[in-house]
N, C-alpha and C positions, 0 to 999 in steps of 0.2 A: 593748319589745325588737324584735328585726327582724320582718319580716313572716314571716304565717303560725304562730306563735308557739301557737294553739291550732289548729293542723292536723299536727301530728307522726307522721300517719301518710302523709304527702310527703315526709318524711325520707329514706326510701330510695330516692328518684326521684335525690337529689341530694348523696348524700354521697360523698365519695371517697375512696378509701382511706387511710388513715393511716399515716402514715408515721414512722419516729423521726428526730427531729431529731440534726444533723452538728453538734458542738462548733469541728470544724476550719476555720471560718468565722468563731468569735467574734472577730479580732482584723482583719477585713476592712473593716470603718469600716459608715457609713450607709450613705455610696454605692454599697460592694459589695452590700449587702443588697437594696437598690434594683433593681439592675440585673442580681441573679439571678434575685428574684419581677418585672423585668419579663420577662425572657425565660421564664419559665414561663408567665406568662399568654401570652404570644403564641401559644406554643405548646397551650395546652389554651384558645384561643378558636375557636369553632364557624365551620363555613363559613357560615353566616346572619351570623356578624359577631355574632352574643351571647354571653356567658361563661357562661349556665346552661343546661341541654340541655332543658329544657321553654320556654326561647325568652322565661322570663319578666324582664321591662325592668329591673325594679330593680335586679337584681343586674348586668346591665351597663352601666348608670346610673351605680352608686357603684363599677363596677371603672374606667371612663372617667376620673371626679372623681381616684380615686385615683393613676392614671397620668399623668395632665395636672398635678398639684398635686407629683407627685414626680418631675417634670421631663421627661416623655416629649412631642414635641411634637407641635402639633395634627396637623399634615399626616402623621405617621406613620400609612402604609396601615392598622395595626392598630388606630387611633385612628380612620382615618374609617370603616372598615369598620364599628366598633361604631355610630359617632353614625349611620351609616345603617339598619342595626336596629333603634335606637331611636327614628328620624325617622319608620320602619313603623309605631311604637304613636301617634302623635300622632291623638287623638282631635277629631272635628268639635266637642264642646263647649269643646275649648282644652287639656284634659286629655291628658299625656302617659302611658296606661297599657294592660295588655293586655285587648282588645279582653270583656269580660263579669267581669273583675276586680272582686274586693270592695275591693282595697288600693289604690284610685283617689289617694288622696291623700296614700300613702307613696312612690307609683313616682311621682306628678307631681315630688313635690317634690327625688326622688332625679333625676328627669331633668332637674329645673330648673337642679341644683349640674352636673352634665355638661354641659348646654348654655351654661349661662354662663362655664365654666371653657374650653369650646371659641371663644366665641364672639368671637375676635379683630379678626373686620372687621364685626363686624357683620351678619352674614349671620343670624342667631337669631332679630333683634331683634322679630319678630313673632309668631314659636314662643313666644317668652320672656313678652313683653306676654300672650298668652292663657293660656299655663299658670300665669301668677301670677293673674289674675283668678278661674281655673278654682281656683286652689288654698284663694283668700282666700274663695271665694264657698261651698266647705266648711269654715271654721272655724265652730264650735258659737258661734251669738250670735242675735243679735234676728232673725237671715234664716231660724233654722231655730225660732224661739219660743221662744229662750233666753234671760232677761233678767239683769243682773248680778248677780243675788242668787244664780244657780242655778249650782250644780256645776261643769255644763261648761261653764259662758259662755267662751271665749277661747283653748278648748284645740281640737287637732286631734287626729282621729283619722284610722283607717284608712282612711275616708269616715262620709255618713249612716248609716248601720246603724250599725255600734259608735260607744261612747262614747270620749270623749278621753281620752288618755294623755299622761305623757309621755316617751314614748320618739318619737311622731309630731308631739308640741307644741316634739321640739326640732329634728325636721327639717324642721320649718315654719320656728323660724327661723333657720333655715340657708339657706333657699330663700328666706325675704326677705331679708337680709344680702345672700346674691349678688345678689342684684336690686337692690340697691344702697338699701334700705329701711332705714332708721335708726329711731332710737327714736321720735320723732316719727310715725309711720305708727300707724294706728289700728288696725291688724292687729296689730300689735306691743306696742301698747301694752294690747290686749283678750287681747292672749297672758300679759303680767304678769299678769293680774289671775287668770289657770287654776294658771299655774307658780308664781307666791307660795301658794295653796290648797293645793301639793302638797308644803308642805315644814311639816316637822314644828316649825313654830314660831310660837307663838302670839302676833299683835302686831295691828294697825290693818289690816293686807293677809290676813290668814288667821281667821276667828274660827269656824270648820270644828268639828263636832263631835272632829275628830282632832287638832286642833292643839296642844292640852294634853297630849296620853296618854304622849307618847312624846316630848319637846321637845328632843332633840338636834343641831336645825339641818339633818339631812338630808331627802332629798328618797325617794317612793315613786312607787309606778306610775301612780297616780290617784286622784282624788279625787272622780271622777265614778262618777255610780250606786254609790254606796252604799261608794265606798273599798276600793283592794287596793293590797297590796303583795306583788310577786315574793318576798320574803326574808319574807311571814310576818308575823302580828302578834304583839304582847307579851302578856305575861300579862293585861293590864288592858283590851286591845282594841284597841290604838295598831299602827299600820300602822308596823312597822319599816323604815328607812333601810339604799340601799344603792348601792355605788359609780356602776355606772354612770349610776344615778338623778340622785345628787345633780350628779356634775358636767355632766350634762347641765342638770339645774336652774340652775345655779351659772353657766354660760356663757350660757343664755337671759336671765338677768336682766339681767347687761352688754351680752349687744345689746340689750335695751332699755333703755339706760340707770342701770339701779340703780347706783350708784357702790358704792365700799370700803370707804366709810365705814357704810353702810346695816345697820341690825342684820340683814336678809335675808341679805347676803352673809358678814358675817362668821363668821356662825352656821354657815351655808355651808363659807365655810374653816378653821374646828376643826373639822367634821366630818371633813373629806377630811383634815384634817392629822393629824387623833386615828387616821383607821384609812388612813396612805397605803403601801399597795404597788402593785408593777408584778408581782405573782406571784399574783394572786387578782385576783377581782371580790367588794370589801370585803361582806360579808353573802350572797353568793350562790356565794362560792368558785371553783371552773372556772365555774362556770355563762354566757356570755355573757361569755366574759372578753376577746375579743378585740375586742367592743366597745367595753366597756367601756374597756380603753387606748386607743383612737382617740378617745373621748371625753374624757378624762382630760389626752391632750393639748392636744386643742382648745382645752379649758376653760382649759386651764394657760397657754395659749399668749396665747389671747386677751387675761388677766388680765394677761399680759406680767412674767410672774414666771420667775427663770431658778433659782431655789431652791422649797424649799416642807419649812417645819419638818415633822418625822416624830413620832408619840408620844410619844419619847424626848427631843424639842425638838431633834434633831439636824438638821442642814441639809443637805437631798438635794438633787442637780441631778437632777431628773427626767428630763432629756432624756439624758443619761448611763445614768441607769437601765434607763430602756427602751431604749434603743440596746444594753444589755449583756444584758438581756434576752431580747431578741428573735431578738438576734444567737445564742444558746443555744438557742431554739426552732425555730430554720427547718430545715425539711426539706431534702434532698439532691438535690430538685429546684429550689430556690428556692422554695417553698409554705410555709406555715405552715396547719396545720389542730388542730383544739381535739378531744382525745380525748372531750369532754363532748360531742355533738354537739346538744346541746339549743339551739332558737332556729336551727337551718342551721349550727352552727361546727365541724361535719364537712367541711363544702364548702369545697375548696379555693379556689378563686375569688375566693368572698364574702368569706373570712377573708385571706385574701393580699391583697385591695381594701384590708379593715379596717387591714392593717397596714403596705402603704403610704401610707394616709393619719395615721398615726401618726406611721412616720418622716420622710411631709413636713414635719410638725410640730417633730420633732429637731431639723431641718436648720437650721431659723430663728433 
């Protein structure tokens, strides 16, 4: 999940108050929703040009991605004001993060999706070149004494100190994607080999002490040091599956290649189909829930499905869903913030970021 995730007592550095969401807005389309939460972020972005008030990059990272991707343009002063706060953290090893940070290679890879999203002429192209080298040269493999039989081989974490997740293995690759890295990239391809270990399904890619316990095709937190899953294990020891997980799993496979036809993914999608709402984060409830739909899109998006059968076998347009959704949730300012504030999704910012990258998603 996002960073900081076991430091919750930074919570109150950055939460903001909560607000009840305005019904009188549902019938205003994507674009209205758009172009509320962008005027809200203009307005609560800091005179340093960063959206979080302890000045940390990440978070203005993925509000930048999210404004550029949901049509705001580069040259808007509030747009370069942020890439220049963020141009502040670019560290002499290539790494884009704040300056004695443990989360080196959540904020690199969140500054890579802003800088490549920004980088229309070309002006990046050397920011970009270091912070992918910076970011590949922290994936868990043979450079840090990981060989392919072990856990973490392929996955990304926060940096060296913590082990890989994937909640960081999928913003890895989202950071190769923008970089224009395909399956073929051996970064991506040593990424398969972490995110197949983390989904609860026992075939040729997974033969995991976990892979049998629990075989429902979804995906958990990790599989590295010793197995955990956010949503809890089963009766028997099985690292239970849960929404955000999975479709983050589920989207990383397709950039690297896995096709539809692959038992990985289809396992994949009866998961998400067997437990699909836009009102919960499936197994975790509010918990992370506004990630959890930014991902959901993604995933959806990518997969290039404009349906997705439900429980019931009934046929949702997702982007309808969450468009009608979201449109019910938004604050009176244009914000959206999560009464669960667990993971940062008090913060209006972070979760306004979250969900206009959602409904850039819609829009396509």
């Amino acid at each position: 999940m996002p960073r900081f995730q076991d430091f919750c007592l930074l919570l109150a550095l950055s939460v903001a108050a909560v607000q009840l969401p305005s019904r009188a807005h549902a019938d205003e389309g994507v674009g209205g929703m758009i172009a509320r939460a962008t005027g809200f972020l203009r307005a609560s972005q800091q005179e340093s040009g960063s959206f979080s008030p302890e000045g940390v990059p990440d978070y203005t990272a993925l509000v930048i991605a999210a404004l550029l991707e949901s049509g705001t343009q580069v040259d808007d002063p509030m747009v370069q004001q942020a890439l220049a706060h963020l141009q502040g953290n670019v560290q002499e090893d290539g790494g884009i993060y704040q300056s004695g940070s443990r989360y080196r290679n959540y904020e690199t890879c969140l500054a890579i999706l802003a800088f490549s999203a920004a980088n229309t002429g070309g002006d990046y192209d050397g920011l970009l070149a270091d912070a992918e080298a910076f970011a590949k040269k922290l994936q868990w493999d043979e450079g840090e004494g990981v060989d392919p039989t072990g856990t973490s081989y392929g996955g990304a974490g926060y940096g060296r100190h913590k082990r890989p997740d994937m909640s960081n293995s999928n913003m890895f690759a989202e950071a190769l994607v923008a970089l224009g890295n395909g399956p073929d990239d051996p970064a991506m391809q040593r990424l398969l080999v972490f995110v197949s270990r983390c989904q609860n399904l026992e075939s040729e890619y997974n033969t995991t002490e976990f892979a049998g316990l629990n075989p429902d095709g979804g995906f958990y937190y990790t599989i590295a040091a010793g197995g955990s899953s956010q949503a809890g294990e089963t009766a028997n020891g099985g690292l239970r599956s849960y929404g955000s997980m999975t479709y983050a799993g589920l989207k990383s496979m397709i950039y690297a290649g896995v096709t539809a036809d692959d038992p990985r993914v289809k396992a994949a999608v009866k998961w998400v189909s067997q437990h699909y709402s836009v009102e919960q984060n499936p197994g975790m409830g509010t918990a992370g829930y506004y990630y959890y739909l930014h991902t959901l899109a993604k995933a959806l998006g990518v997969m290039g499905v404009d349906t997705l059968a439900d429980a019931n076998g009934v046929e949702r347009n997702w982007r309808a869903d969450l468009a009608a959704e979201l449109a019910s949730r938004q604050n009176k300012d244009g914000s959206w913030t999560n009464a669960n504030r667990r993971w940062l999704e008090g913060d209006a910012n972070l979760v306004t970021g979250y969900v206009l990258l959602t409904l850039a998603n819609c829009q396509r």
